[in-house]
N, C-alpha and C positions, 0 to 999 in steps of 0.2 A: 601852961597852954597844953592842947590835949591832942593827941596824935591826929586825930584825923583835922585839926583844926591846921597845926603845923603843915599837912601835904596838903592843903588845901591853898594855904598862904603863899608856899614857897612859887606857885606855878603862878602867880598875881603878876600884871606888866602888860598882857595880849589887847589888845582895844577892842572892845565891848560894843561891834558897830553893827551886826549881823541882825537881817531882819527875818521874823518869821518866813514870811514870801521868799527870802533868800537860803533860807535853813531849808527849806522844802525843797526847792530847785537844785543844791549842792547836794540832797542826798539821792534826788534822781538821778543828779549829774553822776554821783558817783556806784551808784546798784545798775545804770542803763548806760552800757560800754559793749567792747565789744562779746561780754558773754553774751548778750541774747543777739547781735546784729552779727557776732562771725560766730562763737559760740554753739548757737541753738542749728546750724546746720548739723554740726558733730553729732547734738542729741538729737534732731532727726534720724539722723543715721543709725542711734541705736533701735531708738523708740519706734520710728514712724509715728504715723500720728498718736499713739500712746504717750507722746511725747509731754500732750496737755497734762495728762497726770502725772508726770514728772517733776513739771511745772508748779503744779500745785499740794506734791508732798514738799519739796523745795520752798515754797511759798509758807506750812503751814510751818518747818523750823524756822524761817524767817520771821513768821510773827510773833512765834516765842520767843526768839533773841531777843527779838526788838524790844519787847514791852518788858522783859527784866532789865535791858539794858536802860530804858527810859524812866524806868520808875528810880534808878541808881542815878543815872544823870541830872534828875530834877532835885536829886535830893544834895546830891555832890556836884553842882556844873563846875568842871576843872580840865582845861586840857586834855591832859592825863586821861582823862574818862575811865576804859574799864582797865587800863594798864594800874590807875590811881586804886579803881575799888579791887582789883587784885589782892595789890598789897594790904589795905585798908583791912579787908575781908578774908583773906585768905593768909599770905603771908608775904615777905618780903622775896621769896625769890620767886614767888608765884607774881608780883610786882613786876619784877626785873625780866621773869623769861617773856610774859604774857608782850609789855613793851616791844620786846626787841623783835620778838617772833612776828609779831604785827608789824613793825615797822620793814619789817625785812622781806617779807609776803609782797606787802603793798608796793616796795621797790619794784619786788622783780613783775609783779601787777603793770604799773606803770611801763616798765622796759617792754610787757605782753602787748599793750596798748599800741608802743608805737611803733611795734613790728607790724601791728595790725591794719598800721594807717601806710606804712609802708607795702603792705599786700591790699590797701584797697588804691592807693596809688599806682599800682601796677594793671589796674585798667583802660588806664591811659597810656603809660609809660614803663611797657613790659620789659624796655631793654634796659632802665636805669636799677642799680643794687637796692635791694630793700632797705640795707644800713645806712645807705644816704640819706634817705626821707628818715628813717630811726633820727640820725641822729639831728637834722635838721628842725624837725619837728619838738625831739625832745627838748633844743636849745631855748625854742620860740615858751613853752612852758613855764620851764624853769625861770626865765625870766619876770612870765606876769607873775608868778608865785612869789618872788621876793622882791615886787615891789609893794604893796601893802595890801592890810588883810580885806580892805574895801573895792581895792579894784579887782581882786581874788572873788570877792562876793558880785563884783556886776556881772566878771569875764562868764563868769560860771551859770549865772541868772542866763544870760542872754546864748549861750552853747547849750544850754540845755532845754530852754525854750525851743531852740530852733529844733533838737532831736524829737521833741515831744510834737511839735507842729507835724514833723515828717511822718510818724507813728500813724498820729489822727489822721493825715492824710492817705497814709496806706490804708488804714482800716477804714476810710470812707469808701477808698478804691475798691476793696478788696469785697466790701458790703452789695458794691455795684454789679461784680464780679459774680457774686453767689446769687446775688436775688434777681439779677437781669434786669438792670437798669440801662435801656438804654443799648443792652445788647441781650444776647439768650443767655438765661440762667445757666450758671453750673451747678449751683447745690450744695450737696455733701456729698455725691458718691464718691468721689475721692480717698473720702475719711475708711471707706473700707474694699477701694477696687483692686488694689494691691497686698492680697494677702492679710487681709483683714485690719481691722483697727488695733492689735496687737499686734504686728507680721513677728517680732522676733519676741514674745511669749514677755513674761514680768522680768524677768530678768532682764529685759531692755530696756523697760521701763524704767528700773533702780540704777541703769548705767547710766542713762538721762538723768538722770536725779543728781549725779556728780555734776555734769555741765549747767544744770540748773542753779544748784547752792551756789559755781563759781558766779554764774550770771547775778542774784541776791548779795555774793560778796561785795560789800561798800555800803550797805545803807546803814552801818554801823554809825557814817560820817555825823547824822544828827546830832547822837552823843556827843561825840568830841567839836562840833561847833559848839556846844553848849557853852564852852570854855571862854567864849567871843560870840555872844547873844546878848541881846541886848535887854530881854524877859526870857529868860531861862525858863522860870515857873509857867510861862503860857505859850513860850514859843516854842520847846522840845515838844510837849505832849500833841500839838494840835500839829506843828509839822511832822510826827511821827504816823499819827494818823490819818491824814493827807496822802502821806509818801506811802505807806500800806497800800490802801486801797487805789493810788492811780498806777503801780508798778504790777498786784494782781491782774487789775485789768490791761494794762499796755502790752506785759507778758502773754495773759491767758487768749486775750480778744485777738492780738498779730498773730500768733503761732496759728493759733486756732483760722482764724483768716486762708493765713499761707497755703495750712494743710487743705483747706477746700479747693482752693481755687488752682492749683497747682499738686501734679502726681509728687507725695512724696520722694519717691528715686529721684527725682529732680532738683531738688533741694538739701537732701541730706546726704553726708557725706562724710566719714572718718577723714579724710586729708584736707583741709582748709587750702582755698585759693582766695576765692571769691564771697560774699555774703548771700546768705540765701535771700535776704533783700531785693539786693541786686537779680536774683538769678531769677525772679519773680518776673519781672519788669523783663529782661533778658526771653523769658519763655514766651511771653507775650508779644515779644517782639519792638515793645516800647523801649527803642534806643537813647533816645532824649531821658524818658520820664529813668532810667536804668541808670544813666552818668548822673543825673541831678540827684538820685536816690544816695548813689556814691559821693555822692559829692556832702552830703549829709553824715553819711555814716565819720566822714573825715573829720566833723565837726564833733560825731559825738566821742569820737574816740581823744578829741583834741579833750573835751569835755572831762573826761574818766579821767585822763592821766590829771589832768588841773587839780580833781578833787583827790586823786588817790595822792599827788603828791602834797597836798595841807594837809591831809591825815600822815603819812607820815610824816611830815616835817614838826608837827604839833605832838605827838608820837616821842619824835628824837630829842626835841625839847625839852620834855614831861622828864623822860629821862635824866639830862643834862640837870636839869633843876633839883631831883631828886638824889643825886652823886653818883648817878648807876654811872655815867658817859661823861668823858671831861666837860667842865667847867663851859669853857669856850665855846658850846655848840649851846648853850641855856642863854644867848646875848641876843635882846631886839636892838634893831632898827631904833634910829630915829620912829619910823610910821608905826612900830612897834611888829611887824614883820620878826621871825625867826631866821634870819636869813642861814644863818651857819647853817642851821640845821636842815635848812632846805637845799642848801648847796652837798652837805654830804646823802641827805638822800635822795640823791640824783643818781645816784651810784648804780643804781637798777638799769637806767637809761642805757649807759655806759656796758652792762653785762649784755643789755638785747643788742648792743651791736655788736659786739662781739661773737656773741651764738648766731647772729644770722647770717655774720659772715662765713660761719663752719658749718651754719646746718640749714638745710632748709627746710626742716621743720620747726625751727626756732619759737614759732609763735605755741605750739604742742608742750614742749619743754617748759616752756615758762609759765602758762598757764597751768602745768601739771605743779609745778614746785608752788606758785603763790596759794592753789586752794590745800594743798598740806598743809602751807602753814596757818592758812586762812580757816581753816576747819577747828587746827589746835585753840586757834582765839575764840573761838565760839563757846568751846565748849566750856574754856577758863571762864566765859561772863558766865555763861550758868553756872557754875560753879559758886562764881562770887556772888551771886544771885540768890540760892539758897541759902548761903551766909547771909549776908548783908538782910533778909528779911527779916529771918531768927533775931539778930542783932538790933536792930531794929524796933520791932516791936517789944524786945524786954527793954528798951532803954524809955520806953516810954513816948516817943516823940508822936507827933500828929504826921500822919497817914501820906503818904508823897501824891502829889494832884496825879501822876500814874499810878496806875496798880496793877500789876500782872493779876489776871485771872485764874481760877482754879490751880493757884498753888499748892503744894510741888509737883503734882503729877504732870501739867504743861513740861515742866520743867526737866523731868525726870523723860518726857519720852524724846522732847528734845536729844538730848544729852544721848539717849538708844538709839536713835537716828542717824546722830553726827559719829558715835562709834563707830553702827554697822559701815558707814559710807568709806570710814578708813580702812577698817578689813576687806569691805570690798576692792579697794585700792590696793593695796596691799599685796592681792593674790592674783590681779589685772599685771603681767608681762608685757602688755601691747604699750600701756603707755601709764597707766595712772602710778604702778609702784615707784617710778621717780618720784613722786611727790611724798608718797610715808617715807622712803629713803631719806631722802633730802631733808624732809622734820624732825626724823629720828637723831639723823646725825646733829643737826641745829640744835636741839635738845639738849643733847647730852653735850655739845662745844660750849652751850650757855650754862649750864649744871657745873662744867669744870671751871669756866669764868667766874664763876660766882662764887663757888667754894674759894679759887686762891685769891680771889679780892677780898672778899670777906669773912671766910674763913668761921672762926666759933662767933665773930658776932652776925651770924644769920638769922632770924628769927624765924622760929617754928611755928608760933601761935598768929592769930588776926592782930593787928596794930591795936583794934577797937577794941575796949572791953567792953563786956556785959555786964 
């Protein structure tokens, strides 16, 4: 049997129930959290309305991920996803780090989530602790997650439906708002009454560009339901580009919205309380239409952690099955659910109450640490990405129903983008260097894991031959 057949088999057991319609809505569910609903205030704050291009340098690494990572996934649908073509493709510790770094992100992801639902709770209920809702919220989750992978696929359909309803409905508002429907136009002056449509020059622009990739981090999710689809060969490709273009627009079309109809200083803000959502409705004076706005945001944020926790829980698995993680976290369900696995990466939950209890920028912190290490995953699928082509096509096989376009150069400026975005982190004091910190050391803790587990039997080379 042949290596990449072997990692393909061992991940076999997950039930295969996932519908296209569902593969679609799971990967809104998990790219449309709270990066653009509490999120995209921060990038206001750097950007001002500069922010759209932000938005859409962030959007164009996103679609080069995507499309390498889909044309892998159609070709390999396995849990594992790009933790599987890591090792496939590159090597076995490139396997092993790629796994853990993801799953370890999306933890503290998740824990970021339900800090967030904890500070959108505090519109109602300023005097109650954020780590109460933390962790109440997180409990309610964790639950639907390990009961099985079909009621994981309805919960998720129908919460991320209802975020997507709330979008369209803002952006109907928001249309009424600028063209004067029904009341006097506002327009655009906005987009440049405050210090122009750049107020703080490109360099605010490419700060935005950090809160934007966080806000894109998740639509990875397609891939790895691929593992539990039901047409893998028809449902990745067509729910991958579906989920492109309605997150461009939901992203480009609200921001772009907001900034009209509302002074940016109004919305954007380095210190997160409140959603610029909210603050929108808030400015207007719509007190109703402002609590129901929140009252959404609570759902999509319920949303994000749902999906962020079946990516890792599937994640922790891939692993478990692979010998990286003991034995005992690779075990389904009767319903065929990972439960172990989704009860240890729960663990995220467990850190955000913690930190909110000590700090009250908790939701800053976490958010800084999950796109460190959400950046390193990106960059490993390219990576595995420019392998796995080369390989690929000398093996002879027919052509994957995805094809990334103009290869390697997508690829290659990819990869220059998600660099510069960590140097720029990197030399950021205020808040982003916690997250290269934090990767760094995760790095190099999983580098010395892996050396004493494994030791001289590490593999250097790709699993696959040519």
């Amino acid at each position: 049997m042949n290596d990449d057949k072997k990692i393909m088999d061992r991940e076999q057991g997950l039930a295969r129930t996932l519908t296209q319609r569902q593969l679609t809505m799971i990967g809104l569910g998990g790219a449309i959290g709270t990066g653009l609903f509490m999120g995209s205030g921060i990038a206001i704050g750097y950007a001002g309305p500069g922010v759209l291009l932000s938005y859409l340098i962030a959007a164009v690494i996103a679609v080069v991920m995507m499309y390498s990572l889909s044309e892998m996934a159609v070709a390999h649908p396995t849990a594992g996803s790009f933790g599987t073509y890591a090792e496939l493709y590159l090597n076995r510790w490139a396997g092993f780090v790629v796994r853990f770094t993801y799953w370890a992100a999306q933890s503290i992801a998740i824990g970021g989530e339900a800090v967030a639902i904890g500070l959108y709770m505090s519109f109602w209920f300023p005097d109650i602790p954020v780590w109460m809702w933390t962790t109440g919220f997180g409990a309610a989750i964790i639950y639907a997650n390990a009961r099985s992978v079909s009621t994981f696929g309805s919960l998720e359909y129908w919460l991320s439906t209802i975020k997507i309803f709330a979008i369209c409905a803002f952006i109907v508002f928001g249309l009424a708002v600028v063209f004067g429907i029904g009341r006097p136009a506002v327009g655009f002056d906005h987009y440049t009454a405050h210090d122009g449509f750049i107020p703080h020059g490109f360099w605010g622009v490419w700060m935005g560009v950090l809160i934007a990739i966080f806000s894109f981090y998740g639509i990875e999710i397609i891939a790895v339901t691929a593992g539990e689809a039901a047409d893998p060969a028809k449902a990745v490709p067509r729910a991958m580009r579906t989920m492109i273009a309605r997150l461009v627009l939901f992203y480009v079309l609200s921001l772009g919205i907001m900034l009209a109809v509302v002074p940016w200083p109004e919305t954007g803000a380095k210190e997160v309380a409140h959603s610029p959502f909210v603050k929108v409705f808030t400015f207007f004076d719509f007190r109703y239409a402002a609590a129901a706005m929140n009252l959404v945001l609570i759902s999509a944020a319920l949303s994000s952690m749902n999906a962020n926790l079946y990516l890792c829980s599937r994640m922790l698995f891939s692993l478990a099955r692979a010998g990286l993680a003991p034995a005992a976290i690779g075990t389904l369900s009767a319903s065929g659910a990972p439960v172990a696995a989704i009860g240890v990466s729960s663990i995220g939950v467990g850190i955000a109450v913690l930190t909110s209890v000590f700090s009250p920028v908790a939701y800053g912190y976490l958010f800084g640490v999950a796109l460190g290490g959400g950046i390193l995953v990106w960059l490993m699928i390219l990576l595995s990405h420019l392998s796995f082509r080369k390989t690929w096509e000398k093996s002879g096989k027919a052509r994957s129903a995805v094809h990334a376009p103009w290869f390697p150069w997508l690829q290659y400026l990819g990869i220059f983008l998600l660099v510069a975005v960590l140097v720029t982190m990197a030399f950021d004091t205020e808040f982003w260097n916690v997250g290269v910190i934090s990767a760094s050391v995760w790095l190099a803790f999983l580098s010395g894991v892996y050396v004493l587990k494994f030791g001289a039997r590490r593999q250097k080379a790709p699993l696959v031959k040519t």
